[in-house]
C-alpha positions in Angstrom: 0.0 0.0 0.0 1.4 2.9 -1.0 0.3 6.3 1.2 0.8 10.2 0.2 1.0 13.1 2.7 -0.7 15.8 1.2 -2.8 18.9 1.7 -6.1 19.1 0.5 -5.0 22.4 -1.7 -1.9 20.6 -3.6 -1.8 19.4 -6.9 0.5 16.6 -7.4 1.6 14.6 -10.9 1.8 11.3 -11.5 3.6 10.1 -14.2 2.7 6.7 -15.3 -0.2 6.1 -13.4 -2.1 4.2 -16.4 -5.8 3.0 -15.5 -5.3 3.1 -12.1 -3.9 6.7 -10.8 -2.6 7.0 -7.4 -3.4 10.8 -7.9 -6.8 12.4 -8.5 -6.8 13.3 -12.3 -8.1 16.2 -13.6 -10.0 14.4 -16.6 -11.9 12.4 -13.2 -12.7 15.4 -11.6 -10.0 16.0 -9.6 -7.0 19.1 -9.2 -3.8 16.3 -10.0 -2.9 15.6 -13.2 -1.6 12.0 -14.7 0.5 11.5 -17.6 0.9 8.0 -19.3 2.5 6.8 -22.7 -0.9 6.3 -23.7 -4.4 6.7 -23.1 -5.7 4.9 -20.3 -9.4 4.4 -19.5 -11.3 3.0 -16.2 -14.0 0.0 -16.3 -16.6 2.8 -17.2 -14.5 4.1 -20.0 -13.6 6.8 -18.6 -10.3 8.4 -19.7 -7.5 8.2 -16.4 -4.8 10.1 -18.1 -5.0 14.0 -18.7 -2.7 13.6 -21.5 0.3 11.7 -23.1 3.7 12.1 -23.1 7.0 10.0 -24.5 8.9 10.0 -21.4 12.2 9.7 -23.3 11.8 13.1 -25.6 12.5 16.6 -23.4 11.6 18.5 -21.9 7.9 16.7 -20.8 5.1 19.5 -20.9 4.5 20.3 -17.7 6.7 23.0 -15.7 8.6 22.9 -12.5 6.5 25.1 -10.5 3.1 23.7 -11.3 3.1 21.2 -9.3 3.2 20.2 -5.3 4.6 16.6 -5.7 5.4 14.1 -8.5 4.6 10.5 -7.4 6.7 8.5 -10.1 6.0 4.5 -9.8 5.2 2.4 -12.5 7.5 4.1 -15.6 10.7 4.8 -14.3 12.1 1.3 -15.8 10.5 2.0 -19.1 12.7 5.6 -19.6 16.1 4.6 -21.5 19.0 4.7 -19.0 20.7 7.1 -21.1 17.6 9.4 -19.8 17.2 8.5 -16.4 18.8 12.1 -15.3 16.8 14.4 -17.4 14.0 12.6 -16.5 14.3 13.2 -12.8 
């Protein structure tokens, strides 16, 4: 089980949080936001990722200050080691 500290104001993004976000999207009614490689949708059919993204082209399109926390889980072994530090 995994368990986030968080305010109820801050907007976190997940990266790689498929069909089943950690994070409250945006496209489900929520303030987060969750990027995957591809589109992602729930039982209902409802879309669980806000937008794509190739993790392995930068700069990803999202900025630095946007964001309260990043919760990174499920991609980080699919990002070329040659772009392991960018992508951080």
């Amino acid at each position: 089980m995994i368990s986030m500290r968080r305010n109820a104001k801050d907007r976190w993004l997940e990266l790689g949080g498929g069909e089943h976000p950690l994070v409250h999207p945006t496209c489900l009614g929520g303030r987060d936001v969750n990027v995957d490689v591809r589109s992602c949708f729930d039982a209902e059919g409802k879309s669980t990722v806000d937008f794509t993204a190739d993790f392995n082209n930068f700069p990803l399109p999202v900025s630095s200050e946007e964001f309260d926390g990043v919760v990174c889980i499920y991609c980080l072994e699919h990002v070329s080691w040659r772009n392991i530090r960018a992508f951080i």
